[in-house]
N, C-alpha and C positions, 0 to 999 in steps of 0.2 A: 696762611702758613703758620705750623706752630711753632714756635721757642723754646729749646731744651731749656729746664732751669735748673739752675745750679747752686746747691749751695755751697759758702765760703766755710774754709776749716769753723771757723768763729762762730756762724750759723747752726754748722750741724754740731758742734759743743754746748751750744746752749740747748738745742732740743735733746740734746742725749742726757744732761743734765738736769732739763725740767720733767722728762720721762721718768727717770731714777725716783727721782724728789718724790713726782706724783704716784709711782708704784709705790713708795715705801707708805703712804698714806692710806692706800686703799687697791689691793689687788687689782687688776686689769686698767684704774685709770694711768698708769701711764700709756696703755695700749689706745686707751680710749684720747688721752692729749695728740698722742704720734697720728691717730687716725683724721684728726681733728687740724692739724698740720697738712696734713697729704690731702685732705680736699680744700683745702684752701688755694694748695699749692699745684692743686690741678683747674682752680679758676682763673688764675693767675694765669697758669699755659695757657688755655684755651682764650681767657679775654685780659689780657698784659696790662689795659688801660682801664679795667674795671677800677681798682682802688686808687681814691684822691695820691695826689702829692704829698707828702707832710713835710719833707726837708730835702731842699735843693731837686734833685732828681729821682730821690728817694720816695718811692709809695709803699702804704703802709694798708695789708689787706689785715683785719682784723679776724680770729678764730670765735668762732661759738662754743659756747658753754665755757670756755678760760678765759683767764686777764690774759694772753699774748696775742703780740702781733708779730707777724710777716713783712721787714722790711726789705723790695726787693727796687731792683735796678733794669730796667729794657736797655739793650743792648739790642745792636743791628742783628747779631749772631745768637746773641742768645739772652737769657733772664738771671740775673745775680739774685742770688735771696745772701745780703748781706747780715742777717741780725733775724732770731726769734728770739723779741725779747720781754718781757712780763711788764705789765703798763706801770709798775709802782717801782721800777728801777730807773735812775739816771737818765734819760733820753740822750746825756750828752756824749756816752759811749757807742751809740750805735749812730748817733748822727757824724764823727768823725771818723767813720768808715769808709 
């Protein structure tokens, strides 16, 4: 059975925010971070326990080719993507989520 996943206002403000940052760098990369997000975020559906633990109940599936991760939550009902957050910021904000 698959898991809708969900992300939290806070999640989806951080991708929307590292999209912006990343288009303003270079044409189409932020399309190329979003795309980069969304198949992460369809491993995640498909195999929930693929990515270790990193904190408390919090697992942390890592994207390719960017410093971010995908911090999300299994629930009976469904998948929390609490935090996409860039590896050289604070951990201590997305761990008290």
């Amino acid at each position: 059975m698959t898991l809708p996943v969900v992300l939290t206002p806070q999640a989806e403000a951080e991708l929307d925010d590292a999209a912006q940052w990343y288009e303003q760098q270079a044409a189409g990369l932020g399309t190329d971070l979003v795309e980069a997000v969304q198949r992460t975020l369809s491993l995640i559906e498909n195999l929930p326990e693929l990515y270790p633990v990193a904190h408390g109940t919090l697992r942390r599936g890592l994207l390719q080719r960017f410093p971010y991760a995908v911090y999300y939550r299994v629930h009976a009902d469904r998948i929390e993507v609490v935090a996409i957050f860039h590896h050289r910021r604070d951990p201590a904000e997305w761990q008290r989520r």
